[in-house]
C-alpha positions in Angstrom: 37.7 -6.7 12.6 34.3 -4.3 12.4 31.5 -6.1 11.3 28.5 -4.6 9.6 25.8 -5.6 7.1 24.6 -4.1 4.2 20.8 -4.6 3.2 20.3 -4.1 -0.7 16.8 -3.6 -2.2 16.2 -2.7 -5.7 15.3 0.8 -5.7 12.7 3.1 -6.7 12.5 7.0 -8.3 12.5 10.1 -6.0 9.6 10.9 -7.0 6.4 9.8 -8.7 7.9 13.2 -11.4 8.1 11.9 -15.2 11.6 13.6 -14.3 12.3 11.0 -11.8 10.9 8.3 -13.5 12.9 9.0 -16.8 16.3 9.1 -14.4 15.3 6.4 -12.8 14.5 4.4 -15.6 17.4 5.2 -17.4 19.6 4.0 -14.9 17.6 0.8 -13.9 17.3 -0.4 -17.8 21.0 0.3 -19.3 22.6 -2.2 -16.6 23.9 -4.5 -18.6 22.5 -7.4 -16.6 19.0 -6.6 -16.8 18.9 -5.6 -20.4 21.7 -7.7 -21.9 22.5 -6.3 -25.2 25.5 -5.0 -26.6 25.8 -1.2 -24.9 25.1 1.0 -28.2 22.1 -1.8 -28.8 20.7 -1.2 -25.6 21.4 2.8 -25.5 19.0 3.1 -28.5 16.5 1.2 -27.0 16.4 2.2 -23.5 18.0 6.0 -24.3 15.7 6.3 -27.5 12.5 4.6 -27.0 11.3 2.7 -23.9 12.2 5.5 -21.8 10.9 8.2 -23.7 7.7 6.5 -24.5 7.6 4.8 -20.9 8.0 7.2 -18.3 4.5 9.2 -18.7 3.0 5.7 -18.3 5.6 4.7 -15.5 4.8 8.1 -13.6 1.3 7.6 -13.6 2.0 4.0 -12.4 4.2 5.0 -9.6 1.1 8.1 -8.2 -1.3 5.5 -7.9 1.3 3.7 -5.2 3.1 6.5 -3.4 2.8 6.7 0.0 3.2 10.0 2.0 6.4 9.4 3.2 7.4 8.3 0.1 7.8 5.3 -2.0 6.5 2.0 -0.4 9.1 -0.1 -1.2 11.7 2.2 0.1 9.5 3.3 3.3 9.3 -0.5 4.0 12.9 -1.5 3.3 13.8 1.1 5.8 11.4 0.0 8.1 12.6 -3.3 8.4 15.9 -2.1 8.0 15.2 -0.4 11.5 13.9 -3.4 13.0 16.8 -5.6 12.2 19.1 -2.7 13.8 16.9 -3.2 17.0 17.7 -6.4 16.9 21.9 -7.1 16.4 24.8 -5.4 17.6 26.4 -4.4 14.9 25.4 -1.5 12.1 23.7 -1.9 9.7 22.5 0.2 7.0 20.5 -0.1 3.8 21.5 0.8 -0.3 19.9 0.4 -3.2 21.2 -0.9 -6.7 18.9 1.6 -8.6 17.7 5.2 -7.4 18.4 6.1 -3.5 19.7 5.6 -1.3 22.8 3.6 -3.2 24.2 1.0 -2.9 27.1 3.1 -2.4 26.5 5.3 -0.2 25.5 2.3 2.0 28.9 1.2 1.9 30.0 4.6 3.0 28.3 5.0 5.8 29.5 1.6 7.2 33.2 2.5 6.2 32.6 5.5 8.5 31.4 3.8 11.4 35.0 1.9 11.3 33.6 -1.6 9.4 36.0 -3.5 7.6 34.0 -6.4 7.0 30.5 -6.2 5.4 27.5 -9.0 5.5 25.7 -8.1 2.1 22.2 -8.7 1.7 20.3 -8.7 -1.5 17.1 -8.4 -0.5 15.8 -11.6 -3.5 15.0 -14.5 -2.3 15.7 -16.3 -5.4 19.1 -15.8 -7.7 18.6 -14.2 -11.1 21.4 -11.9 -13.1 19.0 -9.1 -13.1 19.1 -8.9 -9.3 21.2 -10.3 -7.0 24.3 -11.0 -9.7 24.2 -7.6 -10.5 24.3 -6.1 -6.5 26.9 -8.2 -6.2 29.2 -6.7 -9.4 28.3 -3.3 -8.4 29.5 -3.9 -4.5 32.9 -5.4 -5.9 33.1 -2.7 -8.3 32.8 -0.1 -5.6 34.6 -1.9 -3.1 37.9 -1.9 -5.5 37.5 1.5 -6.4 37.1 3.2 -3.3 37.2 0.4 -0.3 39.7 -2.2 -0.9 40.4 -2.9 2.5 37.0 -3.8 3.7 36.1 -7.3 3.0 32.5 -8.2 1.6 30.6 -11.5 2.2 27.7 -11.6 0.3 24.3 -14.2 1.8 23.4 -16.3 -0.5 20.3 -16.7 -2.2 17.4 -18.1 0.8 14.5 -19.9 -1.4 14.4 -22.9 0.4 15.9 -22.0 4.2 13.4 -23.3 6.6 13.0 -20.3 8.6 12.3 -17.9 5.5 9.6 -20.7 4.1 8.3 -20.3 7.7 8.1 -17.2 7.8 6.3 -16.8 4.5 4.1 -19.7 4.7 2.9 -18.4 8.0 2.1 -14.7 6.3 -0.1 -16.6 3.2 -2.0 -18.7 6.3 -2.5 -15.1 7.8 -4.2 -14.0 4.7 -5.3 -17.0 3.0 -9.3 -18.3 2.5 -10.0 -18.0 -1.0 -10.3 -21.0 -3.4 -7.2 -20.6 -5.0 -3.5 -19.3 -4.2 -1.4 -18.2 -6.9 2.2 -17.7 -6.5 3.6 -14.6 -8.7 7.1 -14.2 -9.6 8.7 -11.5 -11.5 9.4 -12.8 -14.9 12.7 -12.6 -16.5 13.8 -13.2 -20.5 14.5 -17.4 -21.0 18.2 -16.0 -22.2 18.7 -15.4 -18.8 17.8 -18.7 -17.6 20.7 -20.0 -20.2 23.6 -17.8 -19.0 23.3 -18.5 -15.7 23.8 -22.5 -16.3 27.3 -22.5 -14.7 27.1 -26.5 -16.4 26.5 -25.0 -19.7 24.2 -28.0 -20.8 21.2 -28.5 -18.1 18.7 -26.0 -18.5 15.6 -26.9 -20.4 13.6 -24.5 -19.2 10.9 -27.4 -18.5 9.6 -29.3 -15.2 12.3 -32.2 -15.9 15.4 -30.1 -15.9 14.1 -28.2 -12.9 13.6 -31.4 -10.7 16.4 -33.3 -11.5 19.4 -32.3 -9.3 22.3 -30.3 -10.8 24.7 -27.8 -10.0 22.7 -25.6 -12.6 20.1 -25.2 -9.6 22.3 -22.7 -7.4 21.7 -20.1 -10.4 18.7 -21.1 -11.8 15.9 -18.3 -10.9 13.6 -20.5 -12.9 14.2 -23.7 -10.5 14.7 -21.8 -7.5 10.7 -20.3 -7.7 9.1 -23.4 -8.2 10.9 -25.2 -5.6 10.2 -22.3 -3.3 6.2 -22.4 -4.0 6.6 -26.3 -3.3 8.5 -25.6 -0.2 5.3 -23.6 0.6 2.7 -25.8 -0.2 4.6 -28.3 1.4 4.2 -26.6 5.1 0.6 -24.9 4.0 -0.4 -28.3 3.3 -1.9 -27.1 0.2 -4.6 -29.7 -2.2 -2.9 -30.2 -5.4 -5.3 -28.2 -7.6 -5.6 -25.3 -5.4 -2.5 -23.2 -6.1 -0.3 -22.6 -9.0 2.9 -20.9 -10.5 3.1 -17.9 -13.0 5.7 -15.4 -13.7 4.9 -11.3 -13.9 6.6 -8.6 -15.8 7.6 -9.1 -19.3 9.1 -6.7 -21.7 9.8 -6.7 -25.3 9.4 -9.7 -27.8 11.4 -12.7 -26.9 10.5 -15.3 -25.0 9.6 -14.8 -21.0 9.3 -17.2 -18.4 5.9 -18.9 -18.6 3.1 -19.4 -17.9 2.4 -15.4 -17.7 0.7 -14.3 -14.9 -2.2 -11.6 -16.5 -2.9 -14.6 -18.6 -3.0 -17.1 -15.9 -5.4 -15.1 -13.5 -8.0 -14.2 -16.8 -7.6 -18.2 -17.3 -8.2 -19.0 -13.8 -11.4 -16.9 -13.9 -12.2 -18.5 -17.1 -12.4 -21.9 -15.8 -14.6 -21.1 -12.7 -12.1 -20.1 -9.9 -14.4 -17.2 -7.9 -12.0 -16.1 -5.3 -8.5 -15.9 -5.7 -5.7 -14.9 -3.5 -2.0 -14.1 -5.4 1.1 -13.9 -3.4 4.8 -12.6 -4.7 7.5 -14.5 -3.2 10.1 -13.0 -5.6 9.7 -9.4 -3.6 10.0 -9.3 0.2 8.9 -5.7 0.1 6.1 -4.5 -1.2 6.4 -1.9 -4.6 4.9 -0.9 -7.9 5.4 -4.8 -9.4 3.1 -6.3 -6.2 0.8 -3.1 -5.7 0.0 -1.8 -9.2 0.7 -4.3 -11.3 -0.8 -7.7 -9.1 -3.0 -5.5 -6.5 -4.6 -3.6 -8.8 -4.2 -4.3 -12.8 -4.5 -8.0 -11.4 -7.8 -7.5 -9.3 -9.1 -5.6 -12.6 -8.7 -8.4 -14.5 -9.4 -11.3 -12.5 -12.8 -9.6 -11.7 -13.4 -8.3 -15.5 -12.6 -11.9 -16.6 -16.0 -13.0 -14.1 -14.4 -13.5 -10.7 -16.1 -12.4 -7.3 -12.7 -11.8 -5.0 -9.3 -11.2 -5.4 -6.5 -10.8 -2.7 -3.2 -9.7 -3.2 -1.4 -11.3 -0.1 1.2 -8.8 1.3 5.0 -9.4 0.9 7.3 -9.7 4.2 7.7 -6.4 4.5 9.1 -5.6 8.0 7.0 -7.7 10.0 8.5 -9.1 13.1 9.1 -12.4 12.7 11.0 -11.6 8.9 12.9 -9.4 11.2 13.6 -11.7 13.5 15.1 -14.0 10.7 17.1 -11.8 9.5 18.8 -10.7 12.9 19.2 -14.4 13.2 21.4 -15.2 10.2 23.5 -12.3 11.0 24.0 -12.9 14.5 25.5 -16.9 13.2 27.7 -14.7 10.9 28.6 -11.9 13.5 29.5 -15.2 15.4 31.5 -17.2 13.0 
C-alpha cells in the first residue's frame, strides 16, 4: 500500500480581480455547510445579493494583502507544504476546498504517483461544519466518484495536542510584550454550534456546557477554542486578567459566537488597555481574515478607540518547528 498525505487549506481567489473574487465567492458561500439554508434560499442570497454587492468590497480587501507571488495564504500553505515534503518520505501534496489548487486535483496528483492510501489534513485546528466537516464530504465525494480504490484517513481535529499548543505557545512568547493578549477566532452562526451536538441535548452555548465533559466536545468549535486558549495560557503562564477570548467574522443577522471581536478590542481600549497584542489560533496560515481584517481594520480600531500599540501575532505559517510537527504525526501514521 502507497501512502501519501493530503494538506487541505481553505482557499483563496486567483486574483485580487472583482472577477475572481465574485467566482470565488460564489463558490465559497453556496456550500451548503457554510451557508446552511435550503439551496434556492441560499442561491438568492449568495447568487443575488452578497456577491453582487460584496465582491467590489472583497476585491479591494484582498489588494491590500496580496503578495507578489500571490495570495499569502496560498504562498504560505505551499511553503510549508514544501517543508513538510523535506521532511517525510512519502508525497505529499496540497488542495484547497475553495479556489486553487483543489482539493481535487490534490487527490489527483497523489493517485498518479501510485497512492492508494491518503493521510488528509485539514489545515483547522479546531472542528466546525464550515471547515473541516465540509473537506471531509467533498474528499469522500471525490473519492467515490473518481477514486474508490484509494482509502482516505482523515487527522483529526489538534486543539489540544501538546506539541501543536507547543508550538503555538512558543510563537505568542516570540512575539508577545504588550499588556494584553487576545485570542481571535473566526466566528461562526450559534446554529452551527447546535448541529454539530452529536448528543442532541448539551450545548448551551455558555461557559458551563463548555467545561463539563461530553461527547458533544469532539464537535463543538465553540468548546474546542476556549479550551485551546486555556491550553495556551496554561503553558504561557499567563495572569488571569491579561488575555481574553473573542470570535471574528460574522455575517448576516442571526446570532454569532460572542463576545465579537471589533467590539472586544474598542472595549479593551475603552477600559484602559494601551498595548495589545491579538493572536488567531483558528488559522495556521496567515490570509485576508488575520491580515486585513485583525492586522489592519483591528489596529485601526484599537488605536481610534485611544490605544498606543497593537500587534497582530503571526499564525504558524511554515515555520520550522509547525513543520516539524507535522512531519511527526505523519511519520506515526506512515508507521502504523
Amino acid at each position: 500500500m502507497q501512502k501519501g498525505v493530503l494538506l487541505v487549506n481553505l482557499g483563496s481567489p486567483d486574483s485580487p480581480s472583482v472577477k475572481d473574487v465574485k467566482k470565488y465567492l460564489d463558490q465559497f458561500l453556496m456550500d451548503e455547510r457554510v451557508i446552511d439554508i435550503p439551496y434556492l434560499m441560499r442561491a438568492f442570497l449568495v447568487k443575488g445579493i452578497i456577491v453582487n454587492t460584496r465582491s467590489k468590497h472583497s476585491a479591494e480587501a484582498y489588494k491590500k494583502v496580496w503578495w507578489e507571488e500571490g495570495s499569502p495564504l496560498i504562498v504560505l500553505s505551499r511553503r510549508l507544504q514544501k517543508k513538510v515534503q523535506q521532511r517525510v518520505s512519502i508525497p505529499v501534496e496540497l488542495g484547497m476546498r475553495y479556489g486553487n489548487p483543489s482539493l481535487e486535483s490534490g487527490i489527483e496528483a497523489l493517485h498518479k504517483q501510485g497512492v492508494t492510501h491518503i493521510l488528509l489534513v485539514p489545515l483547522y485546528p479546531q472542528f466546525a461544519m464550515a471547515t473541516t466537516e465540509t473537506i471531509s464530504v467533498l474528499a469522500e465525494k471525490i473519492r467515490k466518484k473518481k477514486y474508490p480504490n484509494i482509502q482516505i484517513t482523515e487527522i483529526p481535529a489538534f486543539y489540544e495536542r501538546e506539541d501543536y499548543i507547543k508550538v503555538l505557545a512558543q510563537s505568542i512568547k516570540e512575539e508577545f510584550s504588550e499588556d494584553y493578549l487576545l485570542f481571535s477566532y473566526h466566528g461562526i452562526p450559534e446554529r452551527h454550534i447546535y448541529k454539530s451536538d452529536v448528543t442532541q441535548s448539551h450545548c448551551k452555548i455558555d461557559d458551563n456546557c463548555c467545561k463539563n465533559d461530553s461527547a458533544a466536545h469532539s464537535y463543538c468549535y465553540r468548546h474546542q477554542c476556549y479550551a485551546t486558549t486555556e491550553a495556551v495560557v496554561k503553558e504561557l503562564g499567563l495572569k488571569e486578567g491579561s488575555y481574553g477570548t473573542s470570535f471574528q467574522s460574522r455575517l448576516g443577522k442571526n446570532p454569532w459566537l460572542q463576545p465579537y471581536t471589533d467590539a472586544t478590542i474598542e472595549s479593551l481600549a475603552h477600559k484602559g488597555i494601551k498595548r495589545l497584542a491579538v493572536v488567531t489560533p483558528a488559522f495556521v496560515s496567515d490570509c485576508l481574515e488575520t491580515i486585513e481584517e485583525i492586522g489592519m481594520e483591528g489596529k485601526e480600531d484599537f488605536l481610534k478607540a485611544g490605544g498606543e500599540t497593537y500587534k497582530l501575532i503571526p499564525c504558524l505559517n511554515d515555520r520550522d518547528d509547525w513543520s516539524d510537527t507535522l512531519a511527526n504525526w505523519i511519520k506515526k501514521w506512515q508507521n502504523v
